[in-house]
N, C-alpha and C positions, 0 to 999 in steps of 0.2 A: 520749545522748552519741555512740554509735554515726550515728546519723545525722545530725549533726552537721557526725562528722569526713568523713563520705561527702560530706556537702554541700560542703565547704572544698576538700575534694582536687579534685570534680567543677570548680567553679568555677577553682580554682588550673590546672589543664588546661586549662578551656576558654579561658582569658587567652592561656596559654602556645602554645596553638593559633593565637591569633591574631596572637600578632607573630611568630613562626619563617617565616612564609609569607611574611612583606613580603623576611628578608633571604634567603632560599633564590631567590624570584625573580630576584632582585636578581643573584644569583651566577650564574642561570643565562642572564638576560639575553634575558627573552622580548621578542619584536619588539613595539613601543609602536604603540599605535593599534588592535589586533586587539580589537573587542570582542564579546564575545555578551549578547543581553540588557542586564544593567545590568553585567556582570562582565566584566574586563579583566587581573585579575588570579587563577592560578588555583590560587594558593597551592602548600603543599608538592606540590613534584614526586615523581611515582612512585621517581624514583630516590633521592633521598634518604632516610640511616636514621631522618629522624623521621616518612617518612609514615605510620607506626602511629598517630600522637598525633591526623593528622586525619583516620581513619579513629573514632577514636573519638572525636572531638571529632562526629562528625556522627554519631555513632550517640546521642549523646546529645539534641542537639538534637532529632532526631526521636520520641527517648522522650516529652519534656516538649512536645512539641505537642499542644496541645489539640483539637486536630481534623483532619481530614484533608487538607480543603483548606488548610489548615497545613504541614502536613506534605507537601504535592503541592509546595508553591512553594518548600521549602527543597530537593527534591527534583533542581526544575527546576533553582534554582541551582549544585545540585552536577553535573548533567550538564553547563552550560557552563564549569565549571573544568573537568570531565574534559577534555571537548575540547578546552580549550586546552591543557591536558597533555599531552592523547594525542598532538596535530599538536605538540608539541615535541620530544616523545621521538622521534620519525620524523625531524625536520628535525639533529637533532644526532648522527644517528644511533646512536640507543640501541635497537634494532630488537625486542630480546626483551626488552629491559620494555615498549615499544609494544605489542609482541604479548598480552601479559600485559593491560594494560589496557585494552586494546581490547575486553577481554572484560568488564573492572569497569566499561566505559563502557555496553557495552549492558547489562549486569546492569541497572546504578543506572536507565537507561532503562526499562527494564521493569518495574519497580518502580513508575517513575513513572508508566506508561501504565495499572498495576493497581489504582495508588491514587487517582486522576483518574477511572476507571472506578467504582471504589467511592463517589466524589462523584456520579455520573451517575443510579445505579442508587439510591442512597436519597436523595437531595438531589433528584434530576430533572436535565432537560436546562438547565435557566435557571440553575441555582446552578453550574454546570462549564463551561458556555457561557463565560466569560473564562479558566479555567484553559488548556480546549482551545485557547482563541487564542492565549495568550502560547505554548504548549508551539510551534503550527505556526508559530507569528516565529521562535522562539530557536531552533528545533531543523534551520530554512532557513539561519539565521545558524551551526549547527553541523556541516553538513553544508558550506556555502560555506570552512571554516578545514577539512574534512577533506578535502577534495578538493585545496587547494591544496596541501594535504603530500602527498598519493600522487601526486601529478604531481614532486616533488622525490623520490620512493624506488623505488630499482630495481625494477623488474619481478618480479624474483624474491624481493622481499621484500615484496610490494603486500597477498599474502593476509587477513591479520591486518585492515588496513584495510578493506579489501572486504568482508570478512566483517560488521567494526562498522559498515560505509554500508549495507550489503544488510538485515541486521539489526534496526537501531535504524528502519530508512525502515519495517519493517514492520509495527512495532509502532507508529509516529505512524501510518501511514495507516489500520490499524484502528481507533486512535482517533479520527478524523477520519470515518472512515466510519459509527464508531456514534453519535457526537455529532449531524456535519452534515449527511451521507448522501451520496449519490452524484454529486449536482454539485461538490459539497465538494470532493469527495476529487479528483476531474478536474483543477477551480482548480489543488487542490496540487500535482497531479504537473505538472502545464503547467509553474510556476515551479520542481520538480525538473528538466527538460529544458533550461529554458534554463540551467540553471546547467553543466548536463552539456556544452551546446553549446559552450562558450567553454573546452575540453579539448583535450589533443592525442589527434589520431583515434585511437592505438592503448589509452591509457588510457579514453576517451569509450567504447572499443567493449568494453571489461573492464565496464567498471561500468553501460553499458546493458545489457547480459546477466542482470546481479544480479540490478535493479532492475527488466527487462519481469517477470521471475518473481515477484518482490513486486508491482510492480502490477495483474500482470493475476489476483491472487488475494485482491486488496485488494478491489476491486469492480468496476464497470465501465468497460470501457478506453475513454480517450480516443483522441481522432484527432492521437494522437502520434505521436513516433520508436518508445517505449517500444511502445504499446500497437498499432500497425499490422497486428503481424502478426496478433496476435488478430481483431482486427478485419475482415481477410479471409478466417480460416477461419468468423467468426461469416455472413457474407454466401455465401460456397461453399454452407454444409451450409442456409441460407436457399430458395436459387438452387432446389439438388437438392433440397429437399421440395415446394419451388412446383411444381416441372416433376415433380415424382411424383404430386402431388393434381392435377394435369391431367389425365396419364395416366388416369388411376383417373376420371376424369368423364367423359372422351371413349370408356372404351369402356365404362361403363354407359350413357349416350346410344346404344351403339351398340346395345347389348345391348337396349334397350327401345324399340331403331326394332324390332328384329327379330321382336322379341316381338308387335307388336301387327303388322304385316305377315303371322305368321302365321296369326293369329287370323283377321285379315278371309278370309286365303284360305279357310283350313277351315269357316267361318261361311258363305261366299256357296252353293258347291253344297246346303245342308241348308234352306235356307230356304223354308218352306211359299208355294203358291201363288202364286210369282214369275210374272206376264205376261212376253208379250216383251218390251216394256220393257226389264225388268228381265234378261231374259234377254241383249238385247241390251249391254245395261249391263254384263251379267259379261262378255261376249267381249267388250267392245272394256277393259276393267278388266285381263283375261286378256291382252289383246294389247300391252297397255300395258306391263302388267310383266314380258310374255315380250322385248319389246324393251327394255326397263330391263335386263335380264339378258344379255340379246345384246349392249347397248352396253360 
């Protein structure tokens, strides 16, 4: 009976979960056309008193998944309503609930980057192989709706944002990096850059700061805005070892001219029963090298 009435209530919420999101949107009057993924709409907002109900309405969901990669794409879903969330709360200026869930958006991201990881590691790279794609579509397409709001929020309230762009970029690119590997991960930040380029410079030059320090720890940097500067301290300290392993060859070459130069000289006077010839031979050998020495 007891489980029953758990099943009725469980159910009875999660109904009720689903339609409070249509009219709470509705009130708050999200911009139409904005989509991530397959989601356009991103249900109960942070600011509202019933966002407890889909808090638990998604904690449940994730119980009764049967598996993980299950449980990865319900995941994925709930990170593109954050994001539409998140960039709402900023654009209406609700600044410290933004701030606040700027932190639940990269939680739920990290979660999803742990659980997509645990598909990789017992399933193999072939069964996670579509998970990791949709994640780097939707999560290009969550990254394009959070940048459009920090270009709409003063400077001195950017932080929060920066933080969940710097953050959540670094958790996709290490998944991306242990899935596809290292050209992978290039590809992606390429199409991070251009999105970065169509910014206004003083915001462009905020979030390229973040984001060289996530990438150039991600993997190996491309020949980007991002990754440049790495890239010429990797050629520098290249340059200075080449021209040091020189060094080091040019004076053992030198070191083994010397060496056998003086061998011959102290070998020529000891040698048994040299004719003139040979006598001749050491003086003008002697005259050769006393002039080598003179030059």
């Amino acid at each position: 009976m007891s489980r029953l009435t758990l099943a009725m209530g469980l159910t009875i919420m999660i109904i009720f979960s689903a339609l409070v999101p249509g009219m709470t949107v509705l009130a708050a009057d999200i911009t139409e056309g904005t989509t991530i993924g397959d989601i356009s709409n991103p249900g109960i907002l942070p600011d509202s008193g019933f966002y407890f109900i889909k808090s638990w309405s998604r904690n449940l969901q994730l119980m009764f998944a049967r598996t993980d990669s299950e449980r990865a794409r319900l995941m994925l879903k709930y990170t593109n309503e954050d994001a539409l969330a998140l960039a709402r709360m900023y654009q209406i200026g609700k600044y410290n609930v933004g701030d606040k869930h700027a932190e639940r958006y990269t939680s739920q991201l990290h979660y999803l980057v742990q659980t997509m990881e645990q598909v990789r590691i017992r399933q193999g790279k072939s069964n996670s192989q579509e998970l990791v794609d949709k994640l780097q579509q939707n999560y290009l397409q969550q990254q394009e709706v959070l940048l459009s709001a920090l270009e709409e929020v003063p400077e001195e309230i950017q932080n929060g944002l920066l933080n969940a762009i710097e953050n959540s970029n670094k958790q996709v690119a290490a998944m991306i990096m242990a899935q596809k590997g290292a050209l992978a991960l290039q590809q992606y930040q390429e199409k991070v850059n251009q999105q970065i380029k169509n910014m206004g410079q003083e915001t462009k030059i905020r979030v390229q700061q973040r984001l060289e320090v996530v990438h150039g720890k991600a993997g190996e940097p491309s020949n980007s805005d991002l990754g440049q500067g790495a890239i010429n301290q990797m050629n520098t300290q290249s340059q200075t070892q080449t021209h040091i392993q020189t060094q080091a060859q040019d004076q053992a070459q030198m070191e083994n001219s010397t060496q056998t130069q003086t061998k011959q000289q102290s070998s020529q006077p000891n040698s048994p029963n040299q004719g003139n010839g040979s006598s001749s031979t050491t003086n003008q050998g002697g005259d050769t090298l006393g002039n080598q020495h003179g030059k």
